[in-house]
KOLNUSE-441992 format. One record per residue (C-alpha): residue number from 0; y, z, x. Coordinates in Angstrom, 1 decimal. Layout:
N
[atom NUM [Y Z X]],
...
//
This chain:
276
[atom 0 [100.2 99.2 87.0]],
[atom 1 [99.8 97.5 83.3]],
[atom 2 [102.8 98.8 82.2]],
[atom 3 [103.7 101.7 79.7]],
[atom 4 [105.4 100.5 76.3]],
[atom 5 [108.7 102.6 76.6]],
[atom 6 [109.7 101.4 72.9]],
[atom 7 [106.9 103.6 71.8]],
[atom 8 [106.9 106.2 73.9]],
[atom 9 [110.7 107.5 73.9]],
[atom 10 [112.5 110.4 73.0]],
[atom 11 [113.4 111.8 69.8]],
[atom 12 [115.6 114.4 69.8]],
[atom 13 [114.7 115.3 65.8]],
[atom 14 [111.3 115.0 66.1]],
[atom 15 [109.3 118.3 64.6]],
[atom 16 [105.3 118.8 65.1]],
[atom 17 [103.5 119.1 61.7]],
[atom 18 [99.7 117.9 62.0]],
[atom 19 [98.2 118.8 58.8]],
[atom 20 [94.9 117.7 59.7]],
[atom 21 [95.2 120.4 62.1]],
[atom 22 [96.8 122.8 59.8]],
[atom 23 [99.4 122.8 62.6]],
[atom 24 [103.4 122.9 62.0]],
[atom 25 [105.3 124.2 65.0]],
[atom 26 [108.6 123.2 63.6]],
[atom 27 [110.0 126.5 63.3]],
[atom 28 [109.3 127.0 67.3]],
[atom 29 [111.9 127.5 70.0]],
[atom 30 [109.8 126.5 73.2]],
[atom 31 [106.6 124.4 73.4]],
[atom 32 [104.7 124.0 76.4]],
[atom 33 [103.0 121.3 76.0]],
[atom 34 [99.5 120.1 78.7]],
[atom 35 [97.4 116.6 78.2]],
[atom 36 [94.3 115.4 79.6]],
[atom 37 [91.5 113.6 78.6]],
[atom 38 [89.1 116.2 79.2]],
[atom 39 [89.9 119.8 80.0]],
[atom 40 [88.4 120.4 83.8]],
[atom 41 [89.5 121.6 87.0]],
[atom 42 [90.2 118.0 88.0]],
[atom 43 [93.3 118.2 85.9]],
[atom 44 [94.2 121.3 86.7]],
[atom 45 [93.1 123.0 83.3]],
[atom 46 [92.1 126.2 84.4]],
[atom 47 [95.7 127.0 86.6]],
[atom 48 [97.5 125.8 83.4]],
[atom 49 [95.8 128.0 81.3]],
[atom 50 [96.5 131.0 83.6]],
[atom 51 [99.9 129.8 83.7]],
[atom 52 [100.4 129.6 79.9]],
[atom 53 [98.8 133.4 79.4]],
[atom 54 [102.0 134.4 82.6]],
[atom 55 [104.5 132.7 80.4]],
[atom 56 [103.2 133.9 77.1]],
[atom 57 [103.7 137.5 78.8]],
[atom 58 [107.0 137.1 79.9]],
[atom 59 [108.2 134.5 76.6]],
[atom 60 [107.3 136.1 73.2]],
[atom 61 [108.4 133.4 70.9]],
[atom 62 [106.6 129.8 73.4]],
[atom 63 [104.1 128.5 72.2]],
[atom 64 [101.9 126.0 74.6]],
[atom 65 [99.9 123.0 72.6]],
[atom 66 [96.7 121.3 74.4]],
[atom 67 [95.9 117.8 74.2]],
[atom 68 [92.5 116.8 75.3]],
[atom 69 [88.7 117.3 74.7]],
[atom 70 [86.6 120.5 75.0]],
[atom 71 [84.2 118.4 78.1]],
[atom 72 [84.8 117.6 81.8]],
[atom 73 [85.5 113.7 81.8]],
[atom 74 [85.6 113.4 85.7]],
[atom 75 [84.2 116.5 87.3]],
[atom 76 [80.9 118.5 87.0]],
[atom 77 [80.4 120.5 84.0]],
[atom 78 [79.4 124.0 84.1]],
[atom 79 [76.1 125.1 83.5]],
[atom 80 [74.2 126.0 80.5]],
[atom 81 [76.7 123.9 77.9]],
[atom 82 [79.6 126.4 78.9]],
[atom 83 [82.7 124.3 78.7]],
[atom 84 [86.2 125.6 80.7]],
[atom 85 [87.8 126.2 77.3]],
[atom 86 [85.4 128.7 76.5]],
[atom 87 [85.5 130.2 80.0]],
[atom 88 [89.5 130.3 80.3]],
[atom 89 [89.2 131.9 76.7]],
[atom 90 [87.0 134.5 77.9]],
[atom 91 [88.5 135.6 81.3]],
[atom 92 [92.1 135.5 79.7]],
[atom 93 [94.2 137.8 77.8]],
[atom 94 [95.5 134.7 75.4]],
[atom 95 [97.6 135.3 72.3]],
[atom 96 [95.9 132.5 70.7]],
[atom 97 [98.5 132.5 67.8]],
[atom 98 [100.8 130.6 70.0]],
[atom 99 [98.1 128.5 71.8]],
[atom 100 [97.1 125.5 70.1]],
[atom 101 [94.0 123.0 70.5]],
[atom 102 [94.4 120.1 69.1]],
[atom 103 [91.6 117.7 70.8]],
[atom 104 [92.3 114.1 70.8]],
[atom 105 [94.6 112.6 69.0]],
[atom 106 [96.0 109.6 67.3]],
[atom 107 [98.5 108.2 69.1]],
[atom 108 [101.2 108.6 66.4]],
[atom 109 [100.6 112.7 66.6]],
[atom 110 [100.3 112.3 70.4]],
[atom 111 [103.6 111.0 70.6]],
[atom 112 [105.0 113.7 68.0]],
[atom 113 [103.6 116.4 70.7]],
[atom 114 [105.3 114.6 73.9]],
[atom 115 [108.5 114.4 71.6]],
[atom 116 [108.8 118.1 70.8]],
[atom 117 [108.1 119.4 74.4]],
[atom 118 [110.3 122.0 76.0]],
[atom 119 [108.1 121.4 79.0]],
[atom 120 [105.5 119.6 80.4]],
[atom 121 [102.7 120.5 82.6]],
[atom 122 [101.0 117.7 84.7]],
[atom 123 [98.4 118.7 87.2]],
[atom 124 [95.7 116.7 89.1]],
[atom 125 [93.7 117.1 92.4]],
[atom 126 [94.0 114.0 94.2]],
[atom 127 [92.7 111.2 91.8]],
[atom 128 [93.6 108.7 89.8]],
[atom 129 [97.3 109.4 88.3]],
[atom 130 [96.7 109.8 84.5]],
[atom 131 [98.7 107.5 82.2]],
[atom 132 [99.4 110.3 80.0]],
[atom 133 [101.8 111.7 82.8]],
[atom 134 [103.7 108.5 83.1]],
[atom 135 [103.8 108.2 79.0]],
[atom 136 [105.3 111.9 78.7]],
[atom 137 [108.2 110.7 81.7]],
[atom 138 [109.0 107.9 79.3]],
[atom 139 [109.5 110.1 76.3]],
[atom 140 [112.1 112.2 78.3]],
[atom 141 [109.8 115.2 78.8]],
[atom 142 [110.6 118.2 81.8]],
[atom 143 [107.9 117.5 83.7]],
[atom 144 [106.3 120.2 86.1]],
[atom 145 [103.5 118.7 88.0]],
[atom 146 [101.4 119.1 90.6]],
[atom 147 [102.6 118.4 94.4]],
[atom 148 [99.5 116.3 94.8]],
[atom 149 [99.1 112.6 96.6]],
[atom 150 [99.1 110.3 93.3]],
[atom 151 [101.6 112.5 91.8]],
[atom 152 [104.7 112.2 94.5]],
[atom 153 [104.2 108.3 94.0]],
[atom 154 [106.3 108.8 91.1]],
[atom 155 [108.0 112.4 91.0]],
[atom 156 [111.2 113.2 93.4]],
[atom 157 [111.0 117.2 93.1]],
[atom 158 [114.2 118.2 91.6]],
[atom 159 [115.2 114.6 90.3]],
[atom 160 [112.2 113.7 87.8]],
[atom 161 [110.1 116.1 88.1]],
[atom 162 [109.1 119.2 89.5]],
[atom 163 [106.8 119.3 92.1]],
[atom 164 [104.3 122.5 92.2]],
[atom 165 [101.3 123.8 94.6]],
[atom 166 [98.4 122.9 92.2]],
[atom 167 [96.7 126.4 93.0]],
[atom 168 [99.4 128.7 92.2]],
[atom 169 [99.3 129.9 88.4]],
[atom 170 [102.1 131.7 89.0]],
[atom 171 [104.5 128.9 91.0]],
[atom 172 [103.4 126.8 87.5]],
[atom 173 [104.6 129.6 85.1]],
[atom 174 [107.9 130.1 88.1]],
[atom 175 [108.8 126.2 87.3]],
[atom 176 [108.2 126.1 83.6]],
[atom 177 [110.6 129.2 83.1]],
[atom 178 [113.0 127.4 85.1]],
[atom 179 [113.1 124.4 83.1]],
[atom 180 [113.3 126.8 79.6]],
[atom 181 [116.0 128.6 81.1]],
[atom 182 [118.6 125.7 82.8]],
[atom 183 [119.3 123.2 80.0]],
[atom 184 [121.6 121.0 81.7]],
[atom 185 [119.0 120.7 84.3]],
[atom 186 [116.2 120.2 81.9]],
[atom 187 [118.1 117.1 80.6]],
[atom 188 [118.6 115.7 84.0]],
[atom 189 [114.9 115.7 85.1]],
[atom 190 [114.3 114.0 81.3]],
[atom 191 [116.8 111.4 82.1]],
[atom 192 [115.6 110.6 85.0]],
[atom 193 [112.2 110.7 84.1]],
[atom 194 [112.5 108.3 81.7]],
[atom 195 [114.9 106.2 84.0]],
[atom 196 [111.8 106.1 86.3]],
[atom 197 [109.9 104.7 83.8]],
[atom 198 [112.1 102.3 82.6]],
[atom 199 [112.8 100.9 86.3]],
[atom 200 [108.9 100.6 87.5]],
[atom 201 [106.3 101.4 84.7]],
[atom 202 [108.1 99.1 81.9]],
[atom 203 [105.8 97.1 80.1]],
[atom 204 [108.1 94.9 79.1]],
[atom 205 [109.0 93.5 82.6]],
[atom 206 [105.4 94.1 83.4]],
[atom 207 [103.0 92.5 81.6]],
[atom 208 [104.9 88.8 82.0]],
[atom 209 [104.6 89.1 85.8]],
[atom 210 [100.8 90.3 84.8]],
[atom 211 [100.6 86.6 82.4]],
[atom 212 [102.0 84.6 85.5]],
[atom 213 [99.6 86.2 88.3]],
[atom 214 [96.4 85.4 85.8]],
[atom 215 [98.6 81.6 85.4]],
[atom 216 [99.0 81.2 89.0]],
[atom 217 [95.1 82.1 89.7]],
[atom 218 [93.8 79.6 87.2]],
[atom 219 [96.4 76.7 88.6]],
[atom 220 [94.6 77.5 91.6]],
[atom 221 [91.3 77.1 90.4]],
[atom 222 [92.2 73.8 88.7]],
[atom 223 [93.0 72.2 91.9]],
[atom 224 [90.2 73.5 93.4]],
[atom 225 [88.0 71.9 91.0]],
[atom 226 [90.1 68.8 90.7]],
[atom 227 [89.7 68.7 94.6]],
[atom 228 [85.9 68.7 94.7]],
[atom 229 [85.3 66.3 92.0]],
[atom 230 [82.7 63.9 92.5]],
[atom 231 [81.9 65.2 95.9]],
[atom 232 [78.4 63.7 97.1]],
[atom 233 [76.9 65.7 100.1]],
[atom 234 [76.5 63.2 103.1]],
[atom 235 [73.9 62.5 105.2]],
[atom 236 [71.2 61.3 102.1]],
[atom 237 [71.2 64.6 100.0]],
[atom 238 [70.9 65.2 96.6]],
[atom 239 [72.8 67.8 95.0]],
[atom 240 [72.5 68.5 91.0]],
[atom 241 [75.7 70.5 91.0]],
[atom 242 [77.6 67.4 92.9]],
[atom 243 [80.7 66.4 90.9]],
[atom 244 [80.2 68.9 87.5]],
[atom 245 [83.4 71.6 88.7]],
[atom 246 [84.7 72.1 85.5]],
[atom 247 [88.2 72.9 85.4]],
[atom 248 [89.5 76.7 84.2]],
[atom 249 [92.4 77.1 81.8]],
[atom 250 [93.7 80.1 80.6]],
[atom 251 [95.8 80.0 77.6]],
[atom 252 [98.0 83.1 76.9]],
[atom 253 [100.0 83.8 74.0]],
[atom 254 [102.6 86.1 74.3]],
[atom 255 [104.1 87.5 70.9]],
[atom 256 [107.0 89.4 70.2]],
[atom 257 [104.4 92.2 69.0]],
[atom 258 [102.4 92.2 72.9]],
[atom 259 [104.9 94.4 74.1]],
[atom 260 [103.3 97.4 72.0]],
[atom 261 [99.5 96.5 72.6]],
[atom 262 [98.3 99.8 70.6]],
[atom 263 [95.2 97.9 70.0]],
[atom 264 [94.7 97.5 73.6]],
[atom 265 [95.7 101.5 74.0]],
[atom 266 [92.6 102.0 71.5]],
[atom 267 [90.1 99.8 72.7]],
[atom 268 [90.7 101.6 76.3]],
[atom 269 [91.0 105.2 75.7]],
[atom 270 [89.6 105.9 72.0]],
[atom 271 [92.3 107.5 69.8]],
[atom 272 [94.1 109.4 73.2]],
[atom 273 [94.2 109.6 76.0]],
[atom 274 [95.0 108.7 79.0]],
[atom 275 [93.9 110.8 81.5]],
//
């Protein structure tokens, strides 16, 4: 893995959402359920978050859930006739939408203000690639509940991390989340040890050196490759245009104080957000 910066993404227990370019400020709330993706499709499990958020909004009066992500299907098919799964989770639920917020992508500044105020997180994804954004919100110290999926228990320990959840079940996700609002110790034992996880495996400061030595090691190679094969003639009378021109390959690499946090590299991958 390349490595998640973990002095960016950490916890802050003070932190408050305001986005005013949203005309959003949460800071009066008492639980946030909070759900990133890059787009929002049944890949990710959008539609059996949503159904879980309108369970808990039932049962919770005061929680309000915040959505990260665009209004498109990044992996998966899209429906037909422009019809995006927002629109068709807002239709076939019974929302309060006062308490449900859409934020669409976001700068990562704001994205980390939304990680930081979660009460709980919900990760789900069929099996596919494991979204960054799941590892990011374990090093920020959020509860995670996520979906018992292949990618998913590479990382989460059910009751240590994480929870683990049948991606299918609405109701098992809403079950979970309510557990976590309702057990605080708990709740700051799977943040703990979410962002221990983080700090032991995903850390891009241990990572990205090991990443610097592996490129270092394959161009060492290369050079006594080439150094090998220079001025090779073919035998046996042939002619060969390419004979003795290997030009050695050096990689320079400078590693700053500053690389640790490559936000630039962040943007240039993933636009403003997001990470899966």
């Amino acid at each position: 893995h390349d490595g998640i910066d973990t002095t960016f993404f950490q916890p802050n227990p003070k932190a408050h959402l305001t986005l005013p370019s949203l005309g959003l400020d949460l800071s009066h709330a008492q639980e946030i359920i909070t759900y990133v993706a890059r787009g929002l499709e049944p890949y990710r499990g959008f539609p059996q978050a949503m159904e879980a958020i309108a369970l808990i909004q039932q049962r919770r009066p005061h929680c309000h859930a915040v959505i990260v992500g665009e209004d498109r299907a990044a992996y998966g098919k899209p429906l037909p006739e422009g019809q995006t799964y927002k629109q068709l989770m807002l239709d076939k639920l019974s929302l309060d939408e006062s308490r449900l917020h859409f934020t669409g992508r976001l700068p990562y500044d704001q994205y980390l203000q939304v990680l930081q105020v979660s009460s709980a997180h919900i990760y789900l994804t069929r099996p596919f690639v494991l979204s960054w954004s799941m590892l990011e919100a374990m090093a920020t110290g959020c509860a995670l509940v996520a979906s018992n999926t292949a990618p998913v228990r590479e990382v989460v320990r059910n009751g240590h991390n994480g929870l683990l959840v049948d991606f299918f079940s609405p109701t098992a996700i809403a079950n979970l989340v309510e557990t976590v609002l309702e057990n605080h110790d708990f709740a700051i034992s799977l943040r703990t040890h979410a962002r221990e996880t983080i700090l032991q495996q995903y850390n891009l400061a241990a990572l990205l050196p090991q990443h610097i030595n592996w490129l270092a090691a394959g161009s060492a190679r290369k050079r006594r490759s080439a150094t090998k094969f220079k001025g090779f003639v073919p035998s046996r009378g042939l002619k060969s245009k390419s004979a003795g021109r290997h030009q050695p390959v050096s990689l320079t690499v400078s590693l700053t104080e500053r690389s640790v946090l490559p936000t630039p590299v962040r943007d240039q991958k993933l636009g403003s957000l997001i990470s899966g």
